[in-house]
DOFIRO-411571 format. One record per residue (C-alpha): x, y, z. Coordinates in steps of 0.1 Angstrom, whole numbers, padded with zeros to 4 digits, always signed. Example, Ala and Ser with C-alpha at 12.3 -4.5 7.8 and 13.67 -1.06 7.14 Angstrom:
<rs>
+0123-0045+0078
+0137-0011+0071
</rs>
This chain:
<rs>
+0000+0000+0000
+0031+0028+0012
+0045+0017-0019
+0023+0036-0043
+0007+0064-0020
+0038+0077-0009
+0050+0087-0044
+0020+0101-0059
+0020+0122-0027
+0039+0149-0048
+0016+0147-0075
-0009+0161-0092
-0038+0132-0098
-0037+0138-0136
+0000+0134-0142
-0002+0107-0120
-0025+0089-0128
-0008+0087-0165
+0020+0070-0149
+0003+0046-0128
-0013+0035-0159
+0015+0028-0177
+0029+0010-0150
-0004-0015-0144
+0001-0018-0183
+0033-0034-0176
+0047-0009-0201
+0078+0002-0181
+0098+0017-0205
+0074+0042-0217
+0069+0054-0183
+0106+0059-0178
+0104+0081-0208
+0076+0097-0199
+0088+0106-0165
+0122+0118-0181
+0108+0141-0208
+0086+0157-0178
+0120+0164-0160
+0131+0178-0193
+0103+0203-0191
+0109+0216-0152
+0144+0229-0143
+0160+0219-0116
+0152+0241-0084
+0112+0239-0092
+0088+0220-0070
+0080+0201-0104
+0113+0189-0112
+0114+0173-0076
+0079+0156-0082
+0089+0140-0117
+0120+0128-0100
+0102+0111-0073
+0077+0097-0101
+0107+0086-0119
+0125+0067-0088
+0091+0053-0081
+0094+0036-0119
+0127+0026-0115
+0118+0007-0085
+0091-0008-0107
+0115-0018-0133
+0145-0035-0106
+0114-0049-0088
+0109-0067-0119
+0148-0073-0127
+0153-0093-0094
+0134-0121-0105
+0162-0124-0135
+0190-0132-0118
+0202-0169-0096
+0185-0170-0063
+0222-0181-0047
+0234-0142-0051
+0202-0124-0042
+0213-0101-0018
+0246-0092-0035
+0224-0082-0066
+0196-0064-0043
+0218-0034-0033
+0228-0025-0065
+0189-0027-0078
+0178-0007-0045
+0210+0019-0055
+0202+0026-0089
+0163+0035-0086
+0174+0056-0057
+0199+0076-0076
+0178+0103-0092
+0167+0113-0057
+0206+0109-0042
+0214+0129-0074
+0187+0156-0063
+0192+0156-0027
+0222+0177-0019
+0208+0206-0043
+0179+0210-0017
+0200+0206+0017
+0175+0231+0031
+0146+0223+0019
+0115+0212+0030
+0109+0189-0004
+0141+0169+0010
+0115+0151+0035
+0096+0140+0009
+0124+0128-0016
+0137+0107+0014
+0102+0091+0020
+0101+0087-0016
+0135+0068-0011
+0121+0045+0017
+0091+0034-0006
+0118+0024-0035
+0135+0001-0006
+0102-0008+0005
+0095-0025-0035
+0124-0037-0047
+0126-0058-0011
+0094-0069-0018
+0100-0086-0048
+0133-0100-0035
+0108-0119-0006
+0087-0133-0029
+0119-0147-0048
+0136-0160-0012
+0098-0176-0004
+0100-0197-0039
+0140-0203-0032
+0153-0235-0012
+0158-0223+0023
+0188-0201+0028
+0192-0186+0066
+0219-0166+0050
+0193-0150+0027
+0167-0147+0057
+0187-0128+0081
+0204-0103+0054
+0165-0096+0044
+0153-0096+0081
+0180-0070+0089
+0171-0051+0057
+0133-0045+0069
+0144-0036+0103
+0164-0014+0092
+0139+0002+0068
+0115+0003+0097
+0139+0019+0117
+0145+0046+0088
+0106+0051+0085
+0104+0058+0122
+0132+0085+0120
+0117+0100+0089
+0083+0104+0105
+0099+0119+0132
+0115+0143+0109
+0086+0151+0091
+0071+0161+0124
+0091+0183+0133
+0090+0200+0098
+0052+0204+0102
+0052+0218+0137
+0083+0244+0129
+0069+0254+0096
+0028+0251+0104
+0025+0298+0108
+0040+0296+0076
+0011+0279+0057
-0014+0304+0042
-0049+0309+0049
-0056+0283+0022
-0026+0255+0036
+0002+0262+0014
+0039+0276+0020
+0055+0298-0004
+0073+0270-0019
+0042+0252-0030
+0036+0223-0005
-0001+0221+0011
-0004+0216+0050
-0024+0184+0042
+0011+0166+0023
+0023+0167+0051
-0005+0155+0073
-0006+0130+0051
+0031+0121+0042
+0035+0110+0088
+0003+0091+0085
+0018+0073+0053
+0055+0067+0071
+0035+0053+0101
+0014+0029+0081
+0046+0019+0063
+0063+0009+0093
+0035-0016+0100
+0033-0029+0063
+0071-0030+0063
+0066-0053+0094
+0040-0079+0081
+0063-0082+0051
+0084-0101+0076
+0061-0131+0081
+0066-0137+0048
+0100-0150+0050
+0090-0177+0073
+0071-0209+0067
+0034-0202+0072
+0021-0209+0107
+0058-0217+0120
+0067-0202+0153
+0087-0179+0133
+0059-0166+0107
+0038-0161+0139
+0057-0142+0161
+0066-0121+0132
+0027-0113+0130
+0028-0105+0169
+0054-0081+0165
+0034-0063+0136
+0004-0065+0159
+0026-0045+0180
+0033-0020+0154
+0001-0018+0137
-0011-0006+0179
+0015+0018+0181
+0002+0034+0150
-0035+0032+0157
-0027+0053+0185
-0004+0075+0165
-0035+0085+0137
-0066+0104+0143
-0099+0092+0147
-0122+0087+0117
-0089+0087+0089
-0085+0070+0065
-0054+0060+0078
-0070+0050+0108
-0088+0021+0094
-0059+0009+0069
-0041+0005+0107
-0070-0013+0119
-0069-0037+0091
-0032-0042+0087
-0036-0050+0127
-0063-0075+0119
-0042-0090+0091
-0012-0089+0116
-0032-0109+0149
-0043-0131+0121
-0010-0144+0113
-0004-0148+0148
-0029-0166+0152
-0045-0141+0180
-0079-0153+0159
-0104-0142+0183
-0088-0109+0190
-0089-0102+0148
-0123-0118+0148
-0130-0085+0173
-0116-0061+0151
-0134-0073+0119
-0166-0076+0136
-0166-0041+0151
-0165-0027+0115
-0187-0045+0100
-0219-0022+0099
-0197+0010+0095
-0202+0027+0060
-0177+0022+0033
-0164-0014+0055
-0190-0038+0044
-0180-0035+0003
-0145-0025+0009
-0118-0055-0007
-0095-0048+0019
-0118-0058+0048
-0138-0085+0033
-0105-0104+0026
-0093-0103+0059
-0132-0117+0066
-0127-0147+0043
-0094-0152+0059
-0105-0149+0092
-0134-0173+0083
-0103-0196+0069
-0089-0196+0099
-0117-0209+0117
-0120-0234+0093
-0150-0224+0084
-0151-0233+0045
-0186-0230+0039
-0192-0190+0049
-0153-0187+0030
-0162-0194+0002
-0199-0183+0004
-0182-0144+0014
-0161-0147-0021
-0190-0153-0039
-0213-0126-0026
-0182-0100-0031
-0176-0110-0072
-0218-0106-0071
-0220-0074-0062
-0189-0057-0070
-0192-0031-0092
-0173-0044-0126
-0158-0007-0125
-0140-0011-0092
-0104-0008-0101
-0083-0043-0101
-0055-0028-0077
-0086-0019-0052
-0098-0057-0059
-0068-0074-0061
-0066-0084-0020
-0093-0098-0024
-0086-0119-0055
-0057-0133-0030
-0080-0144-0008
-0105-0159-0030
-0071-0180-0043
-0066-0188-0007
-0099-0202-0004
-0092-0219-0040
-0062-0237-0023
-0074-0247+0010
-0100-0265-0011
-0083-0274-0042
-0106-0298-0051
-0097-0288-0089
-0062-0271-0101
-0079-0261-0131
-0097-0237-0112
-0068-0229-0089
-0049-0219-0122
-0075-0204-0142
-0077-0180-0109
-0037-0177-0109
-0041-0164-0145
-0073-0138-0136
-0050-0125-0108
-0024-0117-0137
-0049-0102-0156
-0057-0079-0126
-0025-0068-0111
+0009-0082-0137
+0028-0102-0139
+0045-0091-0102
+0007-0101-0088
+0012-0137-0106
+0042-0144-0089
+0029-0136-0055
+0001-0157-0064
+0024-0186-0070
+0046-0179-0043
+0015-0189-0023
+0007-0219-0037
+0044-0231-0034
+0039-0223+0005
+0014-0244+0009
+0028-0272-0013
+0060-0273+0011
+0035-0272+0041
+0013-0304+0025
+0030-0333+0041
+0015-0369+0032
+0049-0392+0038
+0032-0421+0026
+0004-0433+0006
-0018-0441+0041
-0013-0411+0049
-0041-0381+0044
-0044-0373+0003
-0026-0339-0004
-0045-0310-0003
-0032-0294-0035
-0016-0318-0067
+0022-0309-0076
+0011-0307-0111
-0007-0274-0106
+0026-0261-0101
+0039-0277-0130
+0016-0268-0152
+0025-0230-0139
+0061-0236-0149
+0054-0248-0181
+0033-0220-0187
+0064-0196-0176
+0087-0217-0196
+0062-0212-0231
+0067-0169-0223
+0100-0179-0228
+0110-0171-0190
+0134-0199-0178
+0141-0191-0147
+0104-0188-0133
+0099-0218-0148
+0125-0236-0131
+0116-0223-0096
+0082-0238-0101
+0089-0268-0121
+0114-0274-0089
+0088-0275-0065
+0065-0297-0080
+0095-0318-0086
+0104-0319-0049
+0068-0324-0035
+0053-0349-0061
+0054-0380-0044
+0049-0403-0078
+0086-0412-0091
+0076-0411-0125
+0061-0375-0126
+0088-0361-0104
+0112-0373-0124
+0100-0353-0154
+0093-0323-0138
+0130-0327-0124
+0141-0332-0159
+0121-0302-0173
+0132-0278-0142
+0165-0287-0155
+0165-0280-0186
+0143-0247-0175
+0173-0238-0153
+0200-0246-0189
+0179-0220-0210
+0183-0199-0178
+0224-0203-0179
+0219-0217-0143
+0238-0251-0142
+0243-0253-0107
+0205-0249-0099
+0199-0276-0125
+0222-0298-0112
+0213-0294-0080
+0171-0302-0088
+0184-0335-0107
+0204-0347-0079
+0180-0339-0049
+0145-0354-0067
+0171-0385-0078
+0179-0394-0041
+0143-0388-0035
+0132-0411-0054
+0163-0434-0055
+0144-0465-0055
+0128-0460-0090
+0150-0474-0120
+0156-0447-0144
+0163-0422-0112
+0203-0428-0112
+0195-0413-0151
+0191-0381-0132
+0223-0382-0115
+0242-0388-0145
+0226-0359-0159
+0237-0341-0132
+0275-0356-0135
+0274-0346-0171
+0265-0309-0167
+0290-0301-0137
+0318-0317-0165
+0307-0285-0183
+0315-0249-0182
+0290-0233-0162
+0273-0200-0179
+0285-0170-0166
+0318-0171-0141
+0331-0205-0142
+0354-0215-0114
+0370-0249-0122
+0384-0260-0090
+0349-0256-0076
+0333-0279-0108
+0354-0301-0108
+0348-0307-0068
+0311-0308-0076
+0312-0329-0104
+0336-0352-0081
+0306-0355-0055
+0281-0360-0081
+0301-0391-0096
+0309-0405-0060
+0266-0400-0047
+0262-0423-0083
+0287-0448-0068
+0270-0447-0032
+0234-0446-0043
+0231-0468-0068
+0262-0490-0064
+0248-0526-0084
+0244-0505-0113
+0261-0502-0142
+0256-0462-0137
+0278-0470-0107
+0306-0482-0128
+0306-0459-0152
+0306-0428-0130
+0334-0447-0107
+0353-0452-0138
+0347-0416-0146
+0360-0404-0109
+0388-0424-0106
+0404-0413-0139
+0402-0375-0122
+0417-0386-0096
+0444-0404-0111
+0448-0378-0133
+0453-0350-0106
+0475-0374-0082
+0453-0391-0059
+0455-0423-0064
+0449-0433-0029
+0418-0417-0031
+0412-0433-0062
+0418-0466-0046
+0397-0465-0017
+0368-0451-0039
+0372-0481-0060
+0370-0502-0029
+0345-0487-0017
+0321-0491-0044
+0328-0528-0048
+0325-0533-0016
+0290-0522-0017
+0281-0534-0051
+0301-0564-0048
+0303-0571-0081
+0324-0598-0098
+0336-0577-0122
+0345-0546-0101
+0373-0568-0087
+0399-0562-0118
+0396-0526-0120
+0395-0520-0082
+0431-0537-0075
+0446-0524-0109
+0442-0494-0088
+0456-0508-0056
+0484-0522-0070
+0491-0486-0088
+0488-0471-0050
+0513-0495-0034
+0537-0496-0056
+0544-0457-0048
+0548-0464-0009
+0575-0469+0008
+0579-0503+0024
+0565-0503+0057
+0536-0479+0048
+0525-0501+0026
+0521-0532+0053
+0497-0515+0072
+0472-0506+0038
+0477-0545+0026
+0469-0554+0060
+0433-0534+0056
+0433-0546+0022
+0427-0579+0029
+0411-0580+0059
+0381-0560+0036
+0386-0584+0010
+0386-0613+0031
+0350-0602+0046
+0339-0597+0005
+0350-0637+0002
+0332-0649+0034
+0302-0630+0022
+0296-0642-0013
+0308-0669-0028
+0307-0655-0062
+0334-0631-0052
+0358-0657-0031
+0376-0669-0067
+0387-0633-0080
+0400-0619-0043
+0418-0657-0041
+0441-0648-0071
+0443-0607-0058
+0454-0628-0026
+0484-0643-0044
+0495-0616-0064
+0491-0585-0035
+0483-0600+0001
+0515-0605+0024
+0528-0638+0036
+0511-0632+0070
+0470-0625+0052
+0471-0655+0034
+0461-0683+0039
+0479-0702+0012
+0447-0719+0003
+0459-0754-0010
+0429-0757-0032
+0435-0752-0068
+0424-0718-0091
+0391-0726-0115
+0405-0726-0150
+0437-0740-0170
+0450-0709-0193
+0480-0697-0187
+0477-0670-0161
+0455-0694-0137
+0483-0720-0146
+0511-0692-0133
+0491-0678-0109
+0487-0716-0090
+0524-0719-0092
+0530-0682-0078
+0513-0692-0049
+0535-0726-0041
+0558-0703-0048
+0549-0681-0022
+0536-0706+0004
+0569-0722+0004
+0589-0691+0007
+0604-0700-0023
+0619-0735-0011
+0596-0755-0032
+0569-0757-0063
+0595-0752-0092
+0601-0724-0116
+0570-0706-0122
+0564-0707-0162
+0562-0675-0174
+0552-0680-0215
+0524-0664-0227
+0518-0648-0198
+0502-0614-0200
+0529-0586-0192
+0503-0567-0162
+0505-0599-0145
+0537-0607-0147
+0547-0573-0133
+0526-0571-0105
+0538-0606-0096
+0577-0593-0099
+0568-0565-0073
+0549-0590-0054
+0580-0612-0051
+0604-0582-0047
+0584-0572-0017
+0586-0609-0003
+0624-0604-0004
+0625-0574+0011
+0607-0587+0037
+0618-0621+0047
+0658-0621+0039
+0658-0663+0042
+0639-0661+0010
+0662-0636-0009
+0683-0663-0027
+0656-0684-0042
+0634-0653-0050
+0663-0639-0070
+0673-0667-0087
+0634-0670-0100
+0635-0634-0110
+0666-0637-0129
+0648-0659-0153
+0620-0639-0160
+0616-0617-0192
+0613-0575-0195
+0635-0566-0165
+0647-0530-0163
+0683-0520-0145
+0669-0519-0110
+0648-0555-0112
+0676-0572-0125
+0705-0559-0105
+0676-0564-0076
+0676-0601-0085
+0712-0604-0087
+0721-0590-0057
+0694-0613-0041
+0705-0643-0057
+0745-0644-0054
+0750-0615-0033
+0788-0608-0041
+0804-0576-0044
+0798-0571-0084
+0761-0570-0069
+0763-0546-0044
+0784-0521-0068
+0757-0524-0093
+0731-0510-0073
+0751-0481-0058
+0759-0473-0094
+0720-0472-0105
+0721-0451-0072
+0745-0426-0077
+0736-0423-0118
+0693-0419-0113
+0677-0389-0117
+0662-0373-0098
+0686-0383-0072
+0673-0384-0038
+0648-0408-0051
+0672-0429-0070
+0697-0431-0036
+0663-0437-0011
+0657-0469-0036
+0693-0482-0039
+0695-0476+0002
+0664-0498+0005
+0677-0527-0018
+0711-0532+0000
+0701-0528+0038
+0671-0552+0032
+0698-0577+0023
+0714-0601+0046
+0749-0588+0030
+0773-0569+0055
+0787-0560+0028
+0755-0542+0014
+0742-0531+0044
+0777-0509+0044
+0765-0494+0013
+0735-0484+0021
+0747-0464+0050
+0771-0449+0025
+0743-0438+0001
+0723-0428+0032
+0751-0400+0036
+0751-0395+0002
+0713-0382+0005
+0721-0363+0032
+0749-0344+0013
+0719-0338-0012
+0700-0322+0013
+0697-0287+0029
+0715-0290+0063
+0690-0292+0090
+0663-0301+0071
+0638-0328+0081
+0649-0349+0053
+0687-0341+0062
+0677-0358+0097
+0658-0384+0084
+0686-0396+0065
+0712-0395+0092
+0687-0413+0115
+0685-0439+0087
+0724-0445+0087
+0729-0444+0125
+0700-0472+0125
+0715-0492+0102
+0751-0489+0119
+0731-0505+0150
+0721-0531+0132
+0756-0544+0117
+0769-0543+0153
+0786-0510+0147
+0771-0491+0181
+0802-0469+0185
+0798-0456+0155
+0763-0448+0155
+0767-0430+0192
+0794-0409+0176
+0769-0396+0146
+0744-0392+0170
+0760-0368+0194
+0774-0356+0162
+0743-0339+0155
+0732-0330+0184
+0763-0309+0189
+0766-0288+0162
+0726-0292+0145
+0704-0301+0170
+0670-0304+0156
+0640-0281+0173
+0617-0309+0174
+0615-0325+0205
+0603-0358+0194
+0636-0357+0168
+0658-0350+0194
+0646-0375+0217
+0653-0402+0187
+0687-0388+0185
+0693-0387+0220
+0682-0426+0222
+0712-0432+0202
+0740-0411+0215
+0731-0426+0253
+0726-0394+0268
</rs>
């Protein structure tokens, strides 16, 4: 109501009304123009020039009222400022030429009601918008602030009127061309606007929560203070009275609005007014009195005079819809009405009217199919997207569409309307809100068969630039979640394997192959499916291989303690993890299951004689026949073996000597076998020299250190301390990997016997670089004795 009175306040009713016209016309632009060739006409420094600048803010507002509903729901309050600025800034333009004067008080009010439209719009988006608290308290503190300003202002103007009131001429007007009554009028406005400013506060809460209600209490509150505030018999008076009977209503104080209503109901001018026989029918509502609801709607559109104006009538059109809706015992009707309430009051009027609707559709809870039927069918809501979607605007269409998505409880339909919200949201350039519709009605309904389709949708678009600012890192991270919920959700499917396919590659691809591994892991161990079991340990075997010895006991150890559960549980999988068993689990996991692999090609055949191998610690079974063998298997077999020796030295010699015969050896593997298998000092010299030749280096000297102190050799274990100091000499002095490699030799010195030695190096350190670290020095200090 403030919204429009306070800036034809200024205005002559012709030259007003010209505007307003335009603007129910939905024909913004021309009443820009219009406005602006006005101000063409009145210099700057006449009381005209200040009107048509008020008139032209007051369009503005109009136009960024509209222009909020353009833009992603996520950033609404960074774009509200800017919308709120810009229709202010003819007035802020004005302003300081008229510090002085008394228009000034009216330009701000005029400023207050821009705020006051442009915020309600940006409601009525948050109200159709998935709950954001963010969003609600920036709003909430918006209004109270705007309140607050309102207050001030009225004070203001109060002031103005009692300084300036021996100045007004025998007929009410000043000099400078403002009547005594604008300004009567202009603190009954401000007051009211505090109140309307205050109801527009429930609306960001869920209807009848504890929220929405003491919302109404406070505007109760402030619909009192003003009440007291206006004069008796004003017009003003009885717009208080009713936003006060509106406010108590949403309380839910219904007997003490039921007063109110009732005491005006024989006074002239109440008893046809729209404004008060809404809050009747929703007062009747409220009782749950359907009957005399609807029966009070019908008697109105009787008798109202077909010349009533539709902004007079459209309050109650509201109400009628909310009689339409507590009934809705036919959409069609609900959505015919939806489309008369356009035809009334724009397309602005529409989307309240839907906002509404979506209200009560979140509020309409039937969890299951014994449960109470719904009061109002998802597909009305559809069918209003579709309808937004066929104007060609997307993004209404996807807020709708979304909410019949989320509340229809049929897979099937839901589904589709998730689809078509999506693609709403596409044409819109909003691929995080259509990603985010496909993956939230998919876990919904996550028991239908097509709904992992939706997911994959979803995986598909976040692999895509989003429209607008795209920030990779942050896709990519999306699009990483999407592909694991796939995995998670629907993990027997062959959607599952495909989008774990899909995620591991990223992750390999970016260096995680740990992740990678457990992901794989994880989806086979919740899918367990046969052939999961190949691509899961491809990856395993990727992961261990880059670990250093010991960390990677403690993973195989995990390993096959998961995998060994797997086999217990289903017999299908027991034959796959047996031969992972052989070629990854340490000597302490298995088992060394006697009973012989299904099959007789050549990699069961190897695969049975890896594991006598194996079982025997390489003391019996033979040579292990390596022809026409398949080269993955033979290498994850060598590493297999090459870990057996590193671990269990009495097995060095025969695991060498079987290595030494096997085809495709690079430098290290072979100089590894050799050194296992004869051991002499032509073997030890080899591996320094791969050592000291690799690049880089410290990796190259870490691998040759490894080789020759896991061997049984004195000999070797000598020159792995010398390549220990040879990384150390590679390192920045003082460093934590300068300590960890002197640590590493002074160890090894202990173990050949050499204690003197090691005490020496230890106190070494500590003497001229002891570390800061008190759990490094303490290692140190274990060493040196002290």
């Amino acid at each position: 109501m403030a919204d429009t009175v306070i800036a034809g306040r200024m205005t002559d009713d012709a030259e007003s009304d010209v505007v307003e016209s335009l603007l129910a016309a939905g024909r913004l632009e021309e009443a820009e123009w219009y406005c602006r060739n006005e101000l063409r006409h009145h210099p700057e420094g006449q009381l005209k020039h200040a009107k048509w600048t008020a008139r032209l803010a007051m369009v503005l507002a109009e136009n960024n009222a509209t222009a909020i509903f353009n833009g992603k729901p996520s950033d609404l309050i960074a774009r509200l400022e800017p919308l709120i600025a810009s229709a202010c800034q003819p007035i802020e333009r004005l302003r300081p030429s008229y510090p002085d004067s008394p228009w000034d008080v009216f330009l701000e009010a005029t400023q207050l009601a821009v705020q006051q439209r442009v915020l309600r719009a940006a409601i009525i988006v948050a109200s159709v918008s998935p709950p954001n608290p963010d969003t609600t308290t920036a709003l909430l503190s918006k209004l109270s602030r705007l309140q607050f300003e309102a207050s001030e202002l009225h004070e203001a103007a109060s002031r103005h009127w009692s300084s300036s009131s021996s100045e007004f001429n025998r007929g009410g007007t000043k000099s400078d061309g403002l009547a005594a009554d604008q300004y009567l009028r202009l603190m009954q406005e401000l007051l009211l606007q505090r109140v309307s400013v205050a109801l527009m506060q429930c609306e960001l809460f869920p209807k009848d929560s504890t929220d929405y209600r003491a919302a109404g209490a406070d505007a109760a509150l402030v619909a009192e203070e003003a009440i007291l505030a206006l004069a008796d018999g004003s017009d003003a008076k009885r717009v208080a009275r009713g936003l006060r009977a509106e406010a108590l209503l949403r309380s839910g104080e219904i007997a003490t609005a039921r007063d109110i209503i009732d005491d005006v109901q024989d006074r002239p001018g109440y008893q046809t007014s729209p404004r008060w026989t809404a809050l009747r029918v929703r007062l009747q509502l409220a009782q749950g009195d359907m009957a005399s609801a609807r029966a009070t709607c019908d008697a109105f559109y009787r008798s109202t005079d077909s010349e009533l104006p539709a902004a007079e009538r459209l309050e109650m059109d509201f109400a009628k819809l909310d009689v339409l809706l507590a009934d809705a015992k036919d959409d069609g009707t609900v959505a015919n009405w939806i489309d008369w309430i356009e035809q009334s009051g724009g397309a602005f009027a529409r989307r309240r009217a839907e906002s509404i609707a979506i209200a009560l559709l979140r509020s309409d809870k039937s969890p299951s199919d014994t449960a109470a039927p719904r009061r109002m069918s998802p597909s009305l809501i559809a069918a209003q997207g579709e309808d937004w979607l066929r104007r060609g605007d997307a993004r209404q269409a996807t807020v709708l569409l979304r909410e019949a998505a989320l509340a229809e409880p049929r897979p099937e339909a839901a589904l589709q309307y998730a689809a078509k919200s999506a693609a709403a949201s596409i044409a819109a350039k909003d691929s995080r809100e259509a990603i985010e519709v496909l993956r939230r009605v998919a876990q919904k309904h996550a028991a239908h068969e097509i709904a992992h389709t939706l997911t994959m949708q979803a995986a598909l678009l976040a692999s895509k630039p989003f429209a607008g600012v795209d920030q990779p890192k942050v896709r990519l991270a999306l699009l990483e979640d999407v592909l694991k919920e796939v995995s998670q959700t629907w993990p027997t499917r062959d959607a599952a394997v495909k989008a774990n396919a899909w995620l591991c590659r990223i992750l390999v691809q970016s260096g995680r192959l740990e992740q990678a591994a457990r992901d794989a892991l994880e989806l086979l161990t919740l899918g367990k499916r046969v052939d999961q079991v190949g691509p899961t340990m491809a990856l395993w075997f990727d992961y261990l291989s880059d670990l250093e010895l010991d960390q990677a006991t403690d993973e195989i150890r995990s390993l096959a303690a998961t995998l060994g559960e797997l086999a217990d549980e289903d017999d299908a999988l027991a034959e796959p993890i047996h031969r992972v068993a052989i070629l990854l689990f340490d000597r302490p996991q298995m088992a060394f299951d006697s009973s012989a692999l299904a099959g007789s090609d050549r990699s069961t055949e190897f695969l049975t004689h890896l594991q006598r191998f194996r079982g025997s610690g390489g003391a019996g079974g033979g040579a292990i026949p390596t022809d026409g063998v398949d080269d993955t298997l033979l290498s994850r077999a060598r590493w297999r073996l090459e870990r057996d020796a590193m671990l269990d030295t009495t097995a060095q010699r025969a695991i060498g000597a079987e290595l030494l015969t096997w085809p495709n050896a690079n430098e290290w593997q072979s100089a590894a076998a050799q050194l296992w298998s004869v051991q002499d000092e032509a073997s030890v010299e080899a591996i320094k020299r791969l050592a000291l030749s690799g690049n880089p280096k410290p990796p190259s000297l870490r691998r040759g250190m490894q080789l020759l102190a896991g061997s049984d050799s004195e000999a070797a274990r000598w020159s792995a301390i010398e390549l220990a100091d040879r990384l150390a000499a590679t390192m920045k002095l003082g460093s934590e990997d300068w300590y960890g490699a002197k640590l590493q030799a002074i160890q090894w010195l202990v173990e050949i016997g050499e204690q003197e030695q090691a005490t020496k190096r230890a106190r070494y350190v500590l003497l001229l670089h002891g570390p800061d670290d008190g759990e490094l020095r303490r290692r140190f200090e274990a060493f040196a004795g002290d």
